[in-house]
C-alpha positions in Angstrom: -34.8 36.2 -16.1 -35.3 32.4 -15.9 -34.9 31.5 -19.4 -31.8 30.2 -20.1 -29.8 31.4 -23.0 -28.4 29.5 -25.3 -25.5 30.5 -27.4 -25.8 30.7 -31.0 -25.3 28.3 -33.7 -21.5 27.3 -35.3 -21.6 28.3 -38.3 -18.2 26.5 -39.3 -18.6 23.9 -42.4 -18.3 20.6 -41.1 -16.3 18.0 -41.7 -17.2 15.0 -43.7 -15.4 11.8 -42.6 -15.4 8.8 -44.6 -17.3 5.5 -43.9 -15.2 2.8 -42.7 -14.3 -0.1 -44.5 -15.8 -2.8 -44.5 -14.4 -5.8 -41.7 -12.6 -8.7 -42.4 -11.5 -10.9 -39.3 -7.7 -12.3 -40.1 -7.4 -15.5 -40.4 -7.3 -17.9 -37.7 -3.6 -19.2 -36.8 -4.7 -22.7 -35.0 -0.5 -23.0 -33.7 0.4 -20.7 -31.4 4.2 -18.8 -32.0 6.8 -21.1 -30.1 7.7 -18.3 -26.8 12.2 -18.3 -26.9 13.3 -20.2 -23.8 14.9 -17.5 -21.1 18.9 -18.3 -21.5 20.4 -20.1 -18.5 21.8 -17.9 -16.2 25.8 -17.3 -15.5 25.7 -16.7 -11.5 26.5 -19.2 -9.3 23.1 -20.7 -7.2 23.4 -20.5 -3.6 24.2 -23.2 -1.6 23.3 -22.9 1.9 25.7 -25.0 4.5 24.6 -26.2 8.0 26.7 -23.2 9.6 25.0 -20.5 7.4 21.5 -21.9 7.9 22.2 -21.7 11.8 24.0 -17.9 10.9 20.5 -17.0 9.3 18.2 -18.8 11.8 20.0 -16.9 14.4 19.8 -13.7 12.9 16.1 -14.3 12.3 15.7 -14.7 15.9 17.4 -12.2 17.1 15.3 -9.9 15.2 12.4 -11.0 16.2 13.5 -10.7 19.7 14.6 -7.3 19.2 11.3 -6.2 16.9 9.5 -7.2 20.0 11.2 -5.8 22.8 10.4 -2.7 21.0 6.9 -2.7 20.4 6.5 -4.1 24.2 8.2 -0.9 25.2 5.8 1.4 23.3 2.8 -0.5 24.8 4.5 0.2 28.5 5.2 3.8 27.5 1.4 4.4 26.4 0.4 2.1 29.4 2.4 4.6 31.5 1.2 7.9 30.2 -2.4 6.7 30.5 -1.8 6.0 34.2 -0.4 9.3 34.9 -2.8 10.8 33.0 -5.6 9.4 35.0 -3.8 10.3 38.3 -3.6 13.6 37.0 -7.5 13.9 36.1 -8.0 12.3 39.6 -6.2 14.8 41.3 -7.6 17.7 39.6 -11.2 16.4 39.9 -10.4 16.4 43.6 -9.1 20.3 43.7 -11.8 21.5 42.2 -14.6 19.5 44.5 -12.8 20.4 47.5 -13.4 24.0 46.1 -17.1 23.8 45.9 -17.0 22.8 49.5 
């Protein structure tokens, strides 16, 4: 009942593969392949001006300032709902001694 059992033998021929052939390392290339330059590009660069670098500092600011007001909010609504929730565990904690009594 313990004894495993095994299954029985292949009896498919086998194939015979060939031996590989013997290695030969390529020669060594001492100059490396000169890499193609990337062509010069046809767009115009971007120049920034004083006006735009105030536009964008501006911008960046005002994000900030609105990224923040927003997470402050969600801290003041969980800082809220934590409060009420302990009020309400307060309250209820109270009921049910006062129905002991």
């Amino acid at each position: 009942m313990f004894k495993p059992k095994y299954p029985p033998q292949d009896t498919a021929a086998t194939l015979i593969t060939p031996a590989p052939a013997a290695y030969s390392p390529a020669p060594y290339n001492a100059a490396p392949a000169p890499v193609p330059s990337a062509p010069a590009s046809n767009r115009p660069t971007v120049q920034l001006t004083p006006g735009s670098m105030l536009t964008l500092a501006a911008g960046g600011g005002a994000l900030v300032l609105v990224v923040g007001a927003v997470l402050v909010s969600m801290l003041l609504a969980v800082a809220i709902t934590a409060a009420s929730v302990a009020v309400c565990a307060v309250t209820v904690r109270s009921v049910l001694k006062s129905d002991r009594r």
